[in-house]
KEKE-3310 file (N, C-alpha, C; in steps of 0.2 Angstrom, whole numbers, plus 5000, padded with zeros to 4 digits):
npx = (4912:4900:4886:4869:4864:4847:4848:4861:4862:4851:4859:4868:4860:4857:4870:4875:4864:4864:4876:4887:4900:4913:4912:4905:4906:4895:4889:4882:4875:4861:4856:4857:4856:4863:4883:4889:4883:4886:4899:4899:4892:4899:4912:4909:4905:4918:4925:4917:4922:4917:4918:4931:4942:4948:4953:4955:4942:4934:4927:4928:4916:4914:4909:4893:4894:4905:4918:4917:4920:4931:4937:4943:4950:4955:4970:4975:4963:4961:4970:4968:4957:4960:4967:4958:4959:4967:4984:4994:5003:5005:5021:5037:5038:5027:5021:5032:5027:5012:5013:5020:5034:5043:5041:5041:5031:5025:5029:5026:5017:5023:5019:5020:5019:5013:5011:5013:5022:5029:5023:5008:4998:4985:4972:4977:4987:5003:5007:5020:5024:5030:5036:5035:5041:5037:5028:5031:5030:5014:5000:4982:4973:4962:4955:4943:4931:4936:4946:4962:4980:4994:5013:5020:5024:5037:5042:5041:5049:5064:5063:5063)
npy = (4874:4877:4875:4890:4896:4904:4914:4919:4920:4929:4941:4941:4942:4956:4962:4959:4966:4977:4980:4979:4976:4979:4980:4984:4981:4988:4990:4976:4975:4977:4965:4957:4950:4955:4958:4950:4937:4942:4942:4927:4925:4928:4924:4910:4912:4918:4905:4898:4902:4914:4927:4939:4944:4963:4972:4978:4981:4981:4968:4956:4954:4939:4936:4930:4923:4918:4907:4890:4896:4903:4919:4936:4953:4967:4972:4986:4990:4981:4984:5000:4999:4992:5003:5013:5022:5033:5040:5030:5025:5016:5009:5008:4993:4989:5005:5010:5000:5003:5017:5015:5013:5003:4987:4974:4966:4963:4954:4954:4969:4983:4994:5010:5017:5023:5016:5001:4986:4973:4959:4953:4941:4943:4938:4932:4940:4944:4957:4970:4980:4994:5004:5023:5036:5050:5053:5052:5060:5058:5051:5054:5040:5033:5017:5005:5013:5014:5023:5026:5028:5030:5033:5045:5050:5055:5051:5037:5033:5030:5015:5012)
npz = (4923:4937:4939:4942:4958:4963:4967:4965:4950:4950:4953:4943:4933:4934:4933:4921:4913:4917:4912:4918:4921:4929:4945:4962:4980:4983:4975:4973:4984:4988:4985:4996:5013:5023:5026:5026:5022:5009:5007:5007:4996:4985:4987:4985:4970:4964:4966:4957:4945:4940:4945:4945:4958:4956:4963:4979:4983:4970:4957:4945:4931:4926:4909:4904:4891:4890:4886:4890:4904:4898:4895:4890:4896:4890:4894:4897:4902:4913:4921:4923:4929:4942:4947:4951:4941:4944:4948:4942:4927:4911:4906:4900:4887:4883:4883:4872:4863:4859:4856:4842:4842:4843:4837:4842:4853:4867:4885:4895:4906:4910:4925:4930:4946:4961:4973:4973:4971:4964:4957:4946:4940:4928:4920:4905:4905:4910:4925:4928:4942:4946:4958:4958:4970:4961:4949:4931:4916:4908:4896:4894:4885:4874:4875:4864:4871:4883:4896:4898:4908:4900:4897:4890:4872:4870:4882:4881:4871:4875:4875:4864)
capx = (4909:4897:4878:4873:4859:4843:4851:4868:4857:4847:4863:4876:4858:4856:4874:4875:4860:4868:4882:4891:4908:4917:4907:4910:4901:4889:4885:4876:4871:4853:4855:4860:4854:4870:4889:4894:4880:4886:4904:4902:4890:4908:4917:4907:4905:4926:4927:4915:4927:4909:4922:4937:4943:4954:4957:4952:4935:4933:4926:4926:4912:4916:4903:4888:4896:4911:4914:4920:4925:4938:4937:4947:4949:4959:4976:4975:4957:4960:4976:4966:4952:4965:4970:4953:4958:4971:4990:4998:5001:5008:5025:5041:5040:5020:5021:5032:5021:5007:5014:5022:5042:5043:5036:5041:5025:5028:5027:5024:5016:5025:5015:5023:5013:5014:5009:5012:5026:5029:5022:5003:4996:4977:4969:4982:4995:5008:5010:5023:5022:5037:5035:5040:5040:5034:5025:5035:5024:5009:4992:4976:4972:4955:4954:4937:4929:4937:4952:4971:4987:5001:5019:5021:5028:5042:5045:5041:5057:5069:5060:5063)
capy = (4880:4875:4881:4897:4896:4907:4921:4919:4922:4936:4946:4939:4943:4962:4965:4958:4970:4985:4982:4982:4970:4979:4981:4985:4977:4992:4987:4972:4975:4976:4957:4951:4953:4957:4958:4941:4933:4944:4940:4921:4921:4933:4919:4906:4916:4917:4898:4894:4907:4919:4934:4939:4952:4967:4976:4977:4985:4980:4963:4958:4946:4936:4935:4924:4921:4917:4897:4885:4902:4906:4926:4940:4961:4971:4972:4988:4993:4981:4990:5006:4997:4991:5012:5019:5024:5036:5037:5026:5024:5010:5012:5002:4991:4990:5009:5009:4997:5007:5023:5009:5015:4996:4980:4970:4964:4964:4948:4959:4976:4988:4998:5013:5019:5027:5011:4992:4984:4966:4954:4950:4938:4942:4933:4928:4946:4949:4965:4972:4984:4997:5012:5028:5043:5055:5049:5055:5063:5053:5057:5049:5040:5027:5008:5001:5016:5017:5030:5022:5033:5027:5035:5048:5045:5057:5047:5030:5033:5027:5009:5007)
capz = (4926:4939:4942:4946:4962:4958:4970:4960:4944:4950:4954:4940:4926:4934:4930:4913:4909:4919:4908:4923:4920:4934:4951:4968:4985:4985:4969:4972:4991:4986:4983:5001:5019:5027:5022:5027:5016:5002:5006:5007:4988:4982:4988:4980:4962:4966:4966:4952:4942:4936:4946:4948:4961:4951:4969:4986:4983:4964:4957:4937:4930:4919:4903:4902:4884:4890:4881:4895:4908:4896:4893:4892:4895:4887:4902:4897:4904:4920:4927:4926:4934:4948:4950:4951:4935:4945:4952:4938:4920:4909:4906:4896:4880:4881:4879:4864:4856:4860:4851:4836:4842:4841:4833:4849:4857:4875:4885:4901:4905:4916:4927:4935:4950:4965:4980:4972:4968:4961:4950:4948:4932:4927:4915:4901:4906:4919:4924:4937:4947:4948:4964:4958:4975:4960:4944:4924:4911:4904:4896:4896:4880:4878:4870:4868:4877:4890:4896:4903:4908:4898:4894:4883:4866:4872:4887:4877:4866:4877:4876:4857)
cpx = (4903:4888:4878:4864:4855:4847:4856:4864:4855:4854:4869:4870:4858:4862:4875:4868:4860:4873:4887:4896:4912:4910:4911:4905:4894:4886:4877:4873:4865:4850:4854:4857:4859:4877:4891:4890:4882:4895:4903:4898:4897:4913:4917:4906:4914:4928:4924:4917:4920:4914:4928:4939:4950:4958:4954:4945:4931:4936:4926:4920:4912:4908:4899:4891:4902:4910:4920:4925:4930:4936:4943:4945:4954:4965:4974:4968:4957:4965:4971:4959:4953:4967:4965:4953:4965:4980:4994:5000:5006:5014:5030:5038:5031:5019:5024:5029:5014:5010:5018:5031:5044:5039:5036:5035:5027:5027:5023:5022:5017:5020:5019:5017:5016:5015:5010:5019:5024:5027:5014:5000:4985:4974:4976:4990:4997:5008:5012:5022:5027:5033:5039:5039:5035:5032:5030:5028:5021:5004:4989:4972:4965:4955:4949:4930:4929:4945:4957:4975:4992:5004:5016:5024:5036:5045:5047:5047:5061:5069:5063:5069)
cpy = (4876:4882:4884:4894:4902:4916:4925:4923:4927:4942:4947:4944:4952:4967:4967:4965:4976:4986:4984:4976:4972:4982:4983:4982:4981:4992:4984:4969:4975:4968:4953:4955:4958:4958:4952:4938:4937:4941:4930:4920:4925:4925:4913:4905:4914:4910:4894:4898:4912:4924:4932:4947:4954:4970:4974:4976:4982:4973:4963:4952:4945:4935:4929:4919:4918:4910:4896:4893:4904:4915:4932:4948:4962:4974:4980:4993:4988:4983:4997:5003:4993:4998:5014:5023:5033:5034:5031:5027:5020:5014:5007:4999:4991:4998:5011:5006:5001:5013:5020:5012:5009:4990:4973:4971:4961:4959:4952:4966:4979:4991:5003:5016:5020:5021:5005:4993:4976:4965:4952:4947:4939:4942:4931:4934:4945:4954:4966:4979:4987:5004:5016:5034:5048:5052:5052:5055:5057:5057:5051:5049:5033:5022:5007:5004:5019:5019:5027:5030:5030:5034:5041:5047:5049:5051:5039:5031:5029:5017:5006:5005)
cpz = (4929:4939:4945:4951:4959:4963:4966:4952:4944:4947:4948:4932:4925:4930:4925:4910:4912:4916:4912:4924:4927:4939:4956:4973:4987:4980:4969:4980:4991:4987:4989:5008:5022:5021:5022:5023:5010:5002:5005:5000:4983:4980:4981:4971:4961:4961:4960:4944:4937:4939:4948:4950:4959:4959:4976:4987:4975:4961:4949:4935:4924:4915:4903:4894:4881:4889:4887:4901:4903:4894:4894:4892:4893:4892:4902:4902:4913:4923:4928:4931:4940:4950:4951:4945:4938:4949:4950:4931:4918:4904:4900:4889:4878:4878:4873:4861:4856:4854:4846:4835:4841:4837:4838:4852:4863:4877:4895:4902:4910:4917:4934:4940:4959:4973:4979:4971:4968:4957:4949:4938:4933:4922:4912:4902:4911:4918:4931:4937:4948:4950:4960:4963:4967:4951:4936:4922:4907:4902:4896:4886:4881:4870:4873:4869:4882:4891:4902:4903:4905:4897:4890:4879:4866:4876:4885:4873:4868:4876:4868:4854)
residu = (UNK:UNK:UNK:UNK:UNK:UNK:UNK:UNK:UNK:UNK:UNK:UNK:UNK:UNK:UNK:UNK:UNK:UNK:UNK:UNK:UNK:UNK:UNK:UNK:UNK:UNK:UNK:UNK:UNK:UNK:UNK:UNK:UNK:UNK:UNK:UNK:UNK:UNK:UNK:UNK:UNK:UNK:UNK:UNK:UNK:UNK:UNK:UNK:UNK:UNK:UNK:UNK:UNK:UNK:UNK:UNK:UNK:UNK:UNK:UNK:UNK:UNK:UNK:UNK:UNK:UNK:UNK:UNK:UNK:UNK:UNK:UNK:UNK:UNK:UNK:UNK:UNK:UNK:UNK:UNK:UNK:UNK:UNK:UNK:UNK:UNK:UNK:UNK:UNK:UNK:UNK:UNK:UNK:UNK:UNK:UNK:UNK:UNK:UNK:UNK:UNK:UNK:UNK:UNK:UNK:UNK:UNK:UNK:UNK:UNK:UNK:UNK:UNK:UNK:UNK:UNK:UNK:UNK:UNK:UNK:UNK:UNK:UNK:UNK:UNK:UNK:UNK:UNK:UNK:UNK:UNK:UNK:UNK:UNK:UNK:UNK:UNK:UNK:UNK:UNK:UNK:UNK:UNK:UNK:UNK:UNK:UNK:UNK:UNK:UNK:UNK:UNK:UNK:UNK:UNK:UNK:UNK:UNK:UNK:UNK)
# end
C-alpha cells in the first residue's frame, strides 16, 4: 500500500472518525474544489486499493487497520450497500445457512433483485445476481448492526 498525500489524509482520517466505511461523493465534496479533482483523488485512492466502489454512487474505505490492505465486510452488509438497502434480498443455499436448514456453507451468494444480473467478486465473495419481474417473500433481519433482506425461512426450505 502506497502513501497517502496530506489531502488523501485529511479526507480518508475524517471518514475513519465519521465512522463512515460506506460513503458517497457528496460525502467528501467539502474536501475538493470541483468534481474532476474529486474524481481524479477516487481514482488514485482506487489504485492505492484505501477504496473500493460498491455501486455507482457508493465507495467502501478500507480501514486504517487493515494489515497489508487485506480487509474484509461482512457480504452480507455489502450487497445491501449495493441496493440502497432496497429492491433485493439474499436468496438460495446462503439463505438456508442463514436460518441453519443446512450445514452446507455456501461458496456463492444468490442475490435475487429486481435490475442486475450476472456475476460480480467483492472482497473474498462472489455473488450473482438473478432478475426477478416481481420479488418472493423476504424480511429484513440485521448482522453486525446493520439490516439485509434475505428469504424467508419458509421460502429458504426448498434450498436444504
Amino acid at each position: 500500500m502506497e502513501g497517502l498525500s496530506k489531502k488523501e489524509i485529511k479526507m480518508v482520517s475524517w471518514l475513519e472518525l465519521e465512522k463512515k466505511r460506506f460513503f458517497t461523493r457528496g460525502d467528501i465534496k467539502r474536501f475538493f474544489k470541483n468534481n474532476h479533482e474529486m474524481t481524479v483523488y477516487l481514482s488514485i485512492l482506487k489504485k492505492k486499493k484505501r477504496i473500493l466502489k460498491i455501486n455507482k454512487t457508493k465507495y467502501y474505505l478500507i480501514p486504517i487497520q487493515a494489515y497489508n490492505g487485506h480487509w474484509t465486510e461482512h457480504p452480507y452488509i455489502i450487497i445491501d450497500e449495493m441496493f440502497n438497502g432496497k429492491d433485493y434480498y439474499i436468496g438460495g443455499y446462503s439463505a438456508a445457512n442463514y436460518w441453519k436448514l443446512t450445514e452446507q456453507i455456501p461458496r456463492e451468494i444468490h442475490v435475487y433483485c429486481t435490475n442486475k444480473q450476472g456475476k460480480k467478486k467483492k472482497f473474498s465473495s462472489t455473488i450473482i445476481f438473478k432478475r426477478q419481474r416481481k420479488l418472493k417473500k423476504y424480511v429484513a433481519k440485521t448482522i453486525q448492526g446493520h439490516i439485509f433482506n434475505i428469504a424467508t425461512k419458509e421460502e429458504s426450505k426448498q434450498w436444504s
